[in-house]
C-alpha positions in Angstrom: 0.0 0.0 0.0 1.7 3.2 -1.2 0.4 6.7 0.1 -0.5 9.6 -2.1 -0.9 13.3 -0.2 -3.2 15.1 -2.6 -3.4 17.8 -0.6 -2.7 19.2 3.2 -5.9 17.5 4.5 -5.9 14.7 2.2 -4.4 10.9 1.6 -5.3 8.8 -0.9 -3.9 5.2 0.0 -4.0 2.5 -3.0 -3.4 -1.1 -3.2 -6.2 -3.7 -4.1 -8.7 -0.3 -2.8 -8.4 2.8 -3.8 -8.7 5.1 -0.3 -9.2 8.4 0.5 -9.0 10.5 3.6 -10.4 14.1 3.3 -10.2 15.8 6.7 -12.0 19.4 6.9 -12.0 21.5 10.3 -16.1 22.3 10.0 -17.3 19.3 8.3 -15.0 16.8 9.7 -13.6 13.4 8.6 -15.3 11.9 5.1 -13.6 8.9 3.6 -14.5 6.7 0.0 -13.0 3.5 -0.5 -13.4 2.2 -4.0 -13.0 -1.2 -4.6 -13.7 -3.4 -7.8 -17.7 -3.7 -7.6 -18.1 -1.0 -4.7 -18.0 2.1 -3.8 -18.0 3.0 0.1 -18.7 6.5 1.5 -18.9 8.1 4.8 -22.9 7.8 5.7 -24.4 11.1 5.3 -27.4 13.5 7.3 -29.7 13.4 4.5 -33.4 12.6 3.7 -32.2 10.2 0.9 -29.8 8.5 3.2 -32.6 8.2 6.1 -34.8 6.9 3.3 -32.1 4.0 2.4 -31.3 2.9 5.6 -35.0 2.8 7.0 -35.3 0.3 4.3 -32.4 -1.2 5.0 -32.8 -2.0 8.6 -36.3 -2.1 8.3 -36.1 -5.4 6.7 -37.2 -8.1 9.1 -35.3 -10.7 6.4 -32.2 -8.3 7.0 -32.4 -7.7 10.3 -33.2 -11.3 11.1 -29.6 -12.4 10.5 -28.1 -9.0 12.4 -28.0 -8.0 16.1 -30.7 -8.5 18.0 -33.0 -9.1 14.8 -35.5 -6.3 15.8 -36.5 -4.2 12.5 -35.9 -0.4 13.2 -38.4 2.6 12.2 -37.3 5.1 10.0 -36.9 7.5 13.2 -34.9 5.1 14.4 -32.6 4.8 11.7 -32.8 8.6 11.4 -31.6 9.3 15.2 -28.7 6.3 14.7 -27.2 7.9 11.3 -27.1 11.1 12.8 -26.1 11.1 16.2 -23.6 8.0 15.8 -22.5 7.8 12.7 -22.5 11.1 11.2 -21.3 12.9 14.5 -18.0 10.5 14.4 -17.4 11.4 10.8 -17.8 15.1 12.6 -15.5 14.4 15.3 -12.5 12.7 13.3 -13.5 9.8 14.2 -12.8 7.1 11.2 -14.4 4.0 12.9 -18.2 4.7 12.3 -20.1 3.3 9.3 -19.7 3.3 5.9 -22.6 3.4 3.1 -21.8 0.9 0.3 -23.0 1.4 -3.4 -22.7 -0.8 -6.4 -19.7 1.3 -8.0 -21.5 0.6 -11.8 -24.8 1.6 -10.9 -24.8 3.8 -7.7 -27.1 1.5 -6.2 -27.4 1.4 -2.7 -26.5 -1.8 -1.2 -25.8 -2.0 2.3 -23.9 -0.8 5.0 -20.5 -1.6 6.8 -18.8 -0.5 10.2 -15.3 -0.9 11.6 -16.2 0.6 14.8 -15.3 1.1 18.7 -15.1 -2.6 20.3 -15.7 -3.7 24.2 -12.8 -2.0 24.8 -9.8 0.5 24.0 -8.0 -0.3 21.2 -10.6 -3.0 20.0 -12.6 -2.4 16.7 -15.9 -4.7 15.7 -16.8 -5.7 12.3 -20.7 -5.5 11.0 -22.3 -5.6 7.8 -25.9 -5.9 6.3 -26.6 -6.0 2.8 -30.2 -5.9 1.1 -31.9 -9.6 0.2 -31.4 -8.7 -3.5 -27.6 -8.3 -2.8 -26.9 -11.4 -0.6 -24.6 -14.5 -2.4 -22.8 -11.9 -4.7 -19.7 -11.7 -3.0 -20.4 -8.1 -2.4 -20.1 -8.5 1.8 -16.4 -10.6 1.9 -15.2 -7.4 -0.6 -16.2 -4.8 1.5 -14.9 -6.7 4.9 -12.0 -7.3 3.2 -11.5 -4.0 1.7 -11.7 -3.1 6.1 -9.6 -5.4 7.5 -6.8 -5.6 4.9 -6.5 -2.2 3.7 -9.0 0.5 5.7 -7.9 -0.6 8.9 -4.3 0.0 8.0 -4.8 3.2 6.8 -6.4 3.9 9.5 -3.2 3.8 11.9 -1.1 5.2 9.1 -3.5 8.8 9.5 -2.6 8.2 13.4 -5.9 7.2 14.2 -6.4 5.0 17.4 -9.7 3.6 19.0 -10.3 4.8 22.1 -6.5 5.7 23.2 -4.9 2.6 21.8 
């Protein structure tokens, strides 16, 4: 993995995944990794994104093989993209959840998170893909787009999870 400073608030780090860091003091940390069939963003505060994932994690055939398996409204949904995942992005904080399109089609597919663990310096892993998506291979590219590459990256930038 080589590292590319595009500018003074931005990395671009490329192997099999093409990722970039973009950090800006009022808008915070936004990343997009890129990998053959997908593109990940940072999720977003919008009414389109609330409209995705309420029917993302509204799906009791989605939700039934994540968590707790309990569908969530779109309120729900609305209050957890915005004060968990957006507010990380807001605070510099990289381990928060990604938004995953087809990279052919700007379809949205899913969603991904390398986030805080149990404890300090511990990260967990979760994905959830739509029904339509599922057997594609699209879940073990973004996971390993995380583990093998983001994850990296991340302690490259000087990131750490909770202190460690």
């Amino acid at each position: 993995m080589s590292l590319t400073t595009t500018a003074s608030s931005a990395h671009t780090y490329r192997g099999h995944s093409a990722i970039h860091f973009f950090s800006d003091d009022q808008e915070g940390l936004s990343v997009t990794i890129d990998t053959e069939h997908l593109h990940m963003r940072s999720v977003e505060a919008t009414e389109k994104e609330y409209d995705h994932y309420a029917a993302l994690f509204g799906d009791k055939n989605v939700m039934g093989k994540f968590a707790t398996g309990q569908t969530k409204t779109r309120e729900e949904m609305k209050t957890r993209v915005r004060d968990v995942w957006v507010k990380r992005w807001r605070e510099q904080d990289p381990y928060t959840g990604l938004a995953v399109f087809k990279n052919d089609t700007d379809d949205f597919l899913g969603h991904v998170v390398l986030g805080h663990g149990d404890a300090p310096g511990e990260s967990e892993l979760a994905y959830l893909f739509h029904r339509a998506h599922w057997g594609k291979g699209y879940g073990s590219e973004a996971v390993t787009a995380l583990v093998k590459e983001y994850a990296p990256a991340t302690v490259q930038e000087g990131y750490v999870l909770d202190g460690k």
